[in-house]
C-alpha positions in Angstrom: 10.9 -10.2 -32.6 14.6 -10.0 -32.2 16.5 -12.6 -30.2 18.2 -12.2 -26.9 21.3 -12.4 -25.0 21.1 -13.4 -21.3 23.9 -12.8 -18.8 25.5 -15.5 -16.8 26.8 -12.9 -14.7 25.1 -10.3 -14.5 27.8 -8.8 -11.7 30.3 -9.4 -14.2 28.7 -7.0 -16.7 31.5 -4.6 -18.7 30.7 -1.1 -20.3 28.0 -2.0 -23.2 27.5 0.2 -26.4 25.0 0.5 -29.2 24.1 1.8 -31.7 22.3 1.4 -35.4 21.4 2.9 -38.5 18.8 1.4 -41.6 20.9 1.7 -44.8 19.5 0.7 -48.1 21.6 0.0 -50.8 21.1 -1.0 -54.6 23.9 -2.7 -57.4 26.2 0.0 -57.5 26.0 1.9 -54.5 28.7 2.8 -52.6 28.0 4.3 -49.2 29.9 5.7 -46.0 27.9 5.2 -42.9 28.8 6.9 -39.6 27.5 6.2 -36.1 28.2 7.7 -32.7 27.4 5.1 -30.1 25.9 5.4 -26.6 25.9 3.1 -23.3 22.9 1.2 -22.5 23.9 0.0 -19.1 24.5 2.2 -15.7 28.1 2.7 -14.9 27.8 2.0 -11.1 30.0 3.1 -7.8 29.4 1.7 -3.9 31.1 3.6 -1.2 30.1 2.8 2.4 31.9 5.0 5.2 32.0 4.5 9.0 33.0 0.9 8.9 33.9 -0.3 12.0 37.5 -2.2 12.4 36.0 -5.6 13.3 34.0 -5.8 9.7 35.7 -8.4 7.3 33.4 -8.3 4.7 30.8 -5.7 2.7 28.6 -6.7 -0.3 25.8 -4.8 -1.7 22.7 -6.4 -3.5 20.7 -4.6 -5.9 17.3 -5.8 -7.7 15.3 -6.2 -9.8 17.1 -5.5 -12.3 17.5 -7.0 -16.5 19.7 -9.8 -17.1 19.2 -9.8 -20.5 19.9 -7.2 -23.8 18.3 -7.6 -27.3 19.8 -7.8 -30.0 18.4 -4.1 -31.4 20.0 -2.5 -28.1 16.3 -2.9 -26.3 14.9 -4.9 -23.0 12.6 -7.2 -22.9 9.4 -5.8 -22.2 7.7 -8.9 -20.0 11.3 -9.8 -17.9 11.3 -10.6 -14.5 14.5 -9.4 -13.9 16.8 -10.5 -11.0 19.0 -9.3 -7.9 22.3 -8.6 -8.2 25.5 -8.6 -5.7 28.5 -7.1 -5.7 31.4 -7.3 -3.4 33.0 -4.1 -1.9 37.0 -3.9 -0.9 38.5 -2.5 1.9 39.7 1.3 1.1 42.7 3.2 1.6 40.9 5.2 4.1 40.3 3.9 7.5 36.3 2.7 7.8 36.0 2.6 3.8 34.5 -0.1 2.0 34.2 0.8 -1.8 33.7 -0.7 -5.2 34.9 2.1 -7.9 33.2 0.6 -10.8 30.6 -1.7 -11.8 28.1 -2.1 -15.0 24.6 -2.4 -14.3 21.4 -3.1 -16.8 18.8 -0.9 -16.1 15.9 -1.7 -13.2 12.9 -3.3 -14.1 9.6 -1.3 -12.9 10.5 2.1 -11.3 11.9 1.3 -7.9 15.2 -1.0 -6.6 16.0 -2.6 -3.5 19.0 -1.7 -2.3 20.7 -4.0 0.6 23.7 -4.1 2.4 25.5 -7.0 4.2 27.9 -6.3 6.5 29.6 -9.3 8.4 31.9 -9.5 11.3 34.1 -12.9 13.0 30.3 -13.2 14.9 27.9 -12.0 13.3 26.2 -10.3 9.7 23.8 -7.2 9.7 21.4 -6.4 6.8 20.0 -3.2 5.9 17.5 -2.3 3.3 15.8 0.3 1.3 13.4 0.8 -1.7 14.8 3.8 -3.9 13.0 5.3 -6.5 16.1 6.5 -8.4 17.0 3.8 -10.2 19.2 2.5 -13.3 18.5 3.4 -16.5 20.8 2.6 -19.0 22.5 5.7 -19.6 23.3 7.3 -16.5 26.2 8.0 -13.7 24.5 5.6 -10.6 26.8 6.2 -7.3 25.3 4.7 -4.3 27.0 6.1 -0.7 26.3 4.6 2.5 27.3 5.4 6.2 27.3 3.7 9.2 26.2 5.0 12.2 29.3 6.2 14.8 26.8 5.3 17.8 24.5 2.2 17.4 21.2 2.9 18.7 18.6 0.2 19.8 17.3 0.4 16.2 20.3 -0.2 13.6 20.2 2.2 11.0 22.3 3.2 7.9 22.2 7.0 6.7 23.1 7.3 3.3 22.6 9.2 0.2 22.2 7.7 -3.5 23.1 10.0 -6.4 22.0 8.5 -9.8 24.4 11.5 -12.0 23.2 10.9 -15.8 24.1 12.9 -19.1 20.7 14.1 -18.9 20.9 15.9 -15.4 21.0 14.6 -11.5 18.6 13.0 -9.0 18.7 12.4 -5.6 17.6 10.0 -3.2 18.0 10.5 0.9 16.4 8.6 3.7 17.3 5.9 6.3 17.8 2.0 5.9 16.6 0.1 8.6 18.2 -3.2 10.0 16.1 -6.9 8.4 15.8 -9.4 10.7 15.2 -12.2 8.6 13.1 -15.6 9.3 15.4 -18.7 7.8 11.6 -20.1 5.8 11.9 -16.8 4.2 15.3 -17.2 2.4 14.6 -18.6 -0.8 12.2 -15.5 -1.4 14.5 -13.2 -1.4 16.8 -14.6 -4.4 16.3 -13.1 -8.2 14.4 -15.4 -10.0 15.6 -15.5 -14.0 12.1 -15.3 -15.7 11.5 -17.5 -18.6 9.5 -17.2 -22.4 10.9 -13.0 -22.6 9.7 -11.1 -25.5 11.6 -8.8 -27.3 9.8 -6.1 -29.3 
């Protein structure tokens, strides 16, 4: 087993590296070791267009996904994983709400939920979809979102979701759909940190 390292914030998360190399070496010995290292965590990007004026905040939540990294570079293999949030800024371009870069662990199973809060002086919307592209751990993951010009009677959010990796390009396209969510039902939506991981 090897031990691991749990995030405190997982939102915080910065670019991660690894890499490793067995090396055996007797009395005497006098070796040069050399090791090109590669990311094991999504570098992320949230753009949401169409915005209207009256909006004053955006955040995105994405889950379930690791909060933790052995210390050999791996994932636990029994983690429950958790949801993540990240706050998007106001753009330079009028009805733009972005968030350039962010780090993400990879998902845990082989979907996320990917929501989006938007909140005005009177009220917040939510909108939510499963996507089957998900994080990997090595991969380009830009997530962009648009809202509707014209509200219909059922909110909706088009949007497209790109996860761009070293190893090629997939592509995700569909429609959120508006949550209306019952108060008894908010603690069950929250990341729950599992305990008792194994790494292998």
């Amino acid at each position: 087993t090897t031990s691991l390292v749990t995030l405190k914030d997982a939102a915080a998360l910065s670019r991660v590296e690894f890499a490793a190399s067995e090396v055996t070496l007797t009395a005497g010995d006098a070796k040069e070791l050399s090791m090109e290292v590669s990311p094991i965590v999504d570098k992320a990007s949230f753009n949401l267009s169409n915005v209207p004026e009256d909006v004053t905040g955006v955040s995105v939540t994405m889950g379930k996904l690791h909060n933790g990294i052995c210390l050999d570079g791996t994932f636990p293999t029994d983690a429950t994983g958790e949801e993540v949030t990240f706050s998007l800024t106001k753009g330079s371009e009028d009805g733009v709400w972005e968030l350039l870069t962010a780090y993400v662990l990879p998902a845990i199973g082989t979907s996320v939920t990917i929501s989006v809060t938007v909140t005005t002086a009177t009220e917040t919307k939510k909108y939510v979809y499963t996507s089957s592209v998900v994080p990997q751990g090595s991969k380009e993951f830009n997530v962009s979102l648009s809202v509707p010009e014209k509200e219909e009677e059922k909110a909706s959010l088009s949007f497209n979701i790109t996860s761009k990796g070293w190893t090629g390009t997939s592509t995700v396209s569909g429609e959120l759909e508006e949550v209306v969510e019952d108060e008894s039902d908010e603690d069950n939506t929250k990341g729950k940190q599992g305990t008792g991981v194994l790494c292998r």
